[in-house]
C-alpha positions in Angstrom: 6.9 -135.4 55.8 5.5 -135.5 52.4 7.0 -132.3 51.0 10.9 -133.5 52.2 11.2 -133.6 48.4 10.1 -130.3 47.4 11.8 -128.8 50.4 15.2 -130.7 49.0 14.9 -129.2 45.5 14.0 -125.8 46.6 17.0 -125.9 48.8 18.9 -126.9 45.6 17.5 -124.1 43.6 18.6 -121.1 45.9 22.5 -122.7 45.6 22.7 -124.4 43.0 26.3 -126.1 42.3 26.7 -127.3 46.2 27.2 -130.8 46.1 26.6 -130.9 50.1 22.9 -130.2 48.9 22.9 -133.1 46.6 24.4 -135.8 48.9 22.2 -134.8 51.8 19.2 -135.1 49.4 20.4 -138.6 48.9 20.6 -139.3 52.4 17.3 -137.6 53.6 15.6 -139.4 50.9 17.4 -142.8 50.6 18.4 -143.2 53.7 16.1 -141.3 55.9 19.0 -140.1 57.7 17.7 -137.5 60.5 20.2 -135.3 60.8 20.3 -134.7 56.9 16.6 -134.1 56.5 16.8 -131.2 59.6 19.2 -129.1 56.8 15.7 -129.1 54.9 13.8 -128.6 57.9 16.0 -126.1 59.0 16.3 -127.3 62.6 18.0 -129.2 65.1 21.3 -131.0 64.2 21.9 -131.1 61.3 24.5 -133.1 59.1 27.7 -131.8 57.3 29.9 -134.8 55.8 33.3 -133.9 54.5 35.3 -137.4 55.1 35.7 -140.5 52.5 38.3 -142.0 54.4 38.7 -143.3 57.7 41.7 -144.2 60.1 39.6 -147.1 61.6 38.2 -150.3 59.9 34.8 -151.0 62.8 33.5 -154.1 62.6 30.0 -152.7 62.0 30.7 -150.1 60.1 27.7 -148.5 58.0 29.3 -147.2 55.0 32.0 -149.1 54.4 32.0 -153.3 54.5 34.6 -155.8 52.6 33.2 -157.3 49.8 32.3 -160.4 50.7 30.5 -159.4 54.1 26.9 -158.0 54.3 26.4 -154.7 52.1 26.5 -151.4 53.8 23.1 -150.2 54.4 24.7 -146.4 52.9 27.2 -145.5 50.4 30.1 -143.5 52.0 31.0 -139.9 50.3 32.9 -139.7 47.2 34.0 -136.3 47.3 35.6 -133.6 49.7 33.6 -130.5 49.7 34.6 -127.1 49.4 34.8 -124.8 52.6 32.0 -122.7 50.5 30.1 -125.6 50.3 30.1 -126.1 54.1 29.7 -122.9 54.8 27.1 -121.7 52.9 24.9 -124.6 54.4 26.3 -124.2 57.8 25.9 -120.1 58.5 22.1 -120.7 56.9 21.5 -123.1 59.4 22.5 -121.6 62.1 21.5 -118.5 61.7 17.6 -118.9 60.9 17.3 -122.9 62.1 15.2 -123.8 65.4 18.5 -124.9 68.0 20.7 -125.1 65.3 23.6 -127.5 65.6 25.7 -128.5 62.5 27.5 -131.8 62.8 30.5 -132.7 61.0 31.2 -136.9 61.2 27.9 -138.4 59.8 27.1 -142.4 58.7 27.6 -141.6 55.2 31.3 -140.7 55.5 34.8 -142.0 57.2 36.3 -140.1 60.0 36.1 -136.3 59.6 38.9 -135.1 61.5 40.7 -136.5 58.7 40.1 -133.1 57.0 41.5 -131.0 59.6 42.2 -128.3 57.7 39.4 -128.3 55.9 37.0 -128.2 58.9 39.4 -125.9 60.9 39.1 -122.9 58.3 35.1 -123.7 57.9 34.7 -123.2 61.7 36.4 -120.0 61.4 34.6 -118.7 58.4 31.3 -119.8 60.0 31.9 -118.0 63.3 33.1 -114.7 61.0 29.6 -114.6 60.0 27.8 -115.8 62.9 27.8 -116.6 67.1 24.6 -118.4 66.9 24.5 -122.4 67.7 26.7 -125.0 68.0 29.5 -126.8 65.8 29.9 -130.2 66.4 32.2 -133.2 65.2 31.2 -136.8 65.7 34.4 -138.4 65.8 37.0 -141.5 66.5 39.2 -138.9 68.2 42.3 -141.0 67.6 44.4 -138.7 65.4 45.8 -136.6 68.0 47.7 -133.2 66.3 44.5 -133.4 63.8 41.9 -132.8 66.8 44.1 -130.1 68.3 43.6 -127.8 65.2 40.0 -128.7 64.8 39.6 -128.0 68.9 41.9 -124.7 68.5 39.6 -123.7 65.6 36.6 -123.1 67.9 34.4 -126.2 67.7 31.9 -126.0 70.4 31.6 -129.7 71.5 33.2 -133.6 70.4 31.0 -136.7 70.7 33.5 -139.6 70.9 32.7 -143.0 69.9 33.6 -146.2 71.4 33.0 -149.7 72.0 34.9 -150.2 75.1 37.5 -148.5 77.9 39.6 -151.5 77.6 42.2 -151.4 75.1 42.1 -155.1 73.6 38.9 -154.7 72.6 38.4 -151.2 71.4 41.3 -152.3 69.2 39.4 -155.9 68.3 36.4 -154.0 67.2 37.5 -150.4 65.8 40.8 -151.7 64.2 42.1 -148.5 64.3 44.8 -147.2 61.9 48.1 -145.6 63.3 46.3 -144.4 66.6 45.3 -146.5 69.9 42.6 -146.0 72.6 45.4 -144.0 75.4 45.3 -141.3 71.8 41.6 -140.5 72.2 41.9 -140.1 75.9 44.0 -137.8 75.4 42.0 -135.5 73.0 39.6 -135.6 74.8 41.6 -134.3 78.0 42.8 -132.0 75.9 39.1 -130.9 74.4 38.1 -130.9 78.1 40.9 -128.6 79.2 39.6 -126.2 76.5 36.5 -125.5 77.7 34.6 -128.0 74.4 31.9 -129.6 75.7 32.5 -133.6 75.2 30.5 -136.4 75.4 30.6 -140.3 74.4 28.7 -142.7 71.9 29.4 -145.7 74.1 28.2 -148.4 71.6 25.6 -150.6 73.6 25.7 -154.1 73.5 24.1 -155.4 76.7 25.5 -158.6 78.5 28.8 -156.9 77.6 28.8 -153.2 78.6 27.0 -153.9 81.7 29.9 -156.0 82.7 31.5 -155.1 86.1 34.9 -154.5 84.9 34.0 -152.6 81.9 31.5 -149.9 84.1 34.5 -149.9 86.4 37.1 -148.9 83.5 34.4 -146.5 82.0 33.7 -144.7 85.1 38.1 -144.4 85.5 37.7 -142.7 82.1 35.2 -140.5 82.5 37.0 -139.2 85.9 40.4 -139.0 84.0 39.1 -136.9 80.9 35.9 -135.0 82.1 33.6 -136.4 80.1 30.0 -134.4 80.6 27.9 -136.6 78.8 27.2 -140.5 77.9 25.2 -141.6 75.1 23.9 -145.0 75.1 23.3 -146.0 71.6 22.2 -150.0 70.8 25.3 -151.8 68.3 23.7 -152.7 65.7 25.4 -156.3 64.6 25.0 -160.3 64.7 25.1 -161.1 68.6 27.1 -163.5 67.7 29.4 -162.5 65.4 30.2 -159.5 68.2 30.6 -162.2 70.9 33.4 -163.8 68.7 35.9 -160.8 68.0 35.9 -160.3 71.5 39.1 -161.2 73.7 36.9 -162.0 76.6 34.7 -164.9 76.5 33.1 -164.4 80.1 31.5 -161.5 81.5 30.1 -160.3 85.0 27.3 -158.6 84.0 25.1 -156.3 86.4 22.2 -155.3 83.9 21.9 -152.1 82.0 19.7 -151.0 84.7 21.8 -151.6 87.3 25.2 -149.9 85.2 23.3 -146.7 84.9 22.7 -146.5 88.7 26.2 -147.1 89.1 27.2 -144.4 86.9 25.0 -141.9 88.4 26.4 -142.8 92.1 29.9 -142.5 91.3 29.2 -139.4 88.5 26.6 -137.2 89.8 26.9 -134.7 87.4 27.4 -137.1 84.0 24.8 -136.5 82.0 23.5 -140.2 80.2 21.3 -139.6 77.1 20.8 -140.8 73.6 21.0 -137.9 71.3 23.2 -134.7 71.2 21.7 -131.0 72.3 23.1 -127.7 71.8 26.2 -126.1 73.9 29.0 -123.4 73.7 32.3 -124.3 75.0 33.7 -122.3 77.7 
């Protein structure tokens, strides 16, 4: 809207020094990133980066490109905030925001759980000061004793993203760093035995993850770790540049369509969506 800008500096006048408030100025303004602009708007879900590394080198990653590839559309966070920082923005928002959800793991950073720690004593600090919404974490989930504190912490719910339920290419694509797919299935069984409310960013890229063999190895995964939700979101890369990396040349493909059928046969109670709502865990 046309007063984002004032509502960003007013924000920045009543705490001055957070440099939270400065970054997500820069991406609500630069970058028109949602989830940033709804700390101004005080609503929805809204975005709390912490991360500059990662443990994973994606193929189409948004902040972070070699070089000699295509620029990043976003620059990635310089700087690890303080657990004031997070927390002065994150009680606010939930507390007086319209179905507040605060987010940790957003485009303009690496992968959050990274700063276990860090998040793990925010969670607790927010939830001293308040019960209302929910604490999220958009994550790679493949640094297993790292997710266990942030899951013992209290976070509410995980969203989990991944290219593919088959191992050669989940590694062809993410390139993970000291962790493999089997790690992230096994956070999330653990997140599920919990009681955290977990759901999956299954990268789109039809022709692909409409094949019969990939729905058939997504559906063994979403049995084996609970899943509750899938959200479908479009990859965003050179057809075929993602065609090459891949280990499989030839697919069987049913049709997006048809996959979602499938998955609401053999999963009744999945839910399949595109953007992340508010939940406790159990």
């Amino acid at each position: 809207t046309r007063d984002l800008a004032q509502r960003i500096e007013e924000k920045k006048r009543e705490k001055p020094g957070n440099r939270l408030l400065d970054q997500l100025g820069v991406c609500s303004l630069e970058y028109g990133c949602f989830t940033a602009q709804n700390i101004f708007y005080g609503r929805w879900e809204g975005g709390i980066p912490v991360s500059p590394q990662c443990n994973a080198r994606c193929v189409g990653c948004i902040s972070s490109q070699p070089s000699e590839c295509c620029p990043s559309p976003q620059r990635r966070l310089n700087f690890i905030p303080r657990i004031s920082e997070i927390a002065e923005i994150g009680v606010e928002h939930l507390q007086n925001g319209e179905k507040p959800i605060i987010s940790f793991g957003q485009g303009c950073e690496g992968e959050p759980s990274l700063q276990a720690d860090l998040i793990a004593e925010s969670i607790q600090l927010i939830r001293r000061k308040t019960n209302l919404g929910t604490i999220n974490m958009n994550t790679n989930a493949g640094h297993k004793q790292n997710m266990k504190k942030i899951i013992d912490a209290g976070i509410d719910s995980i969203r989990v993203s991944m290219i593919s339920p088959s191992e050669d290419v989940y590694r062809a694509y993410h390139r993970p760093q000291n962790y493999q797919l089997e790690d992230v299935i096994e956070t999330l069984m653990y997140a599920w035995k919990a009681g955290v409310y977990t759901s999956i960013n299954l990268l789109a890229f039809p022709g692909f993850t409409d094949d019969e063999r990939e729905i058939e190895r997504l559906i063994d995964l979403l049995k084996k770790t609970g899943v509750k939700k899938v959200q479908l979101r479009n990859l965003n890369i050179d057809p075929e540049y993602f065609l090459r990396i891949l280990p499989r040349k030839k697919f069987d493909s049913l049709g997006m369509t048809e996959m979602i059928k499938i998955l609401q046969r053999e999963l009744p109670h999945l839910e399949i969506g595109n953007y992340s709502r508010g939940v406790r865990r159990k």
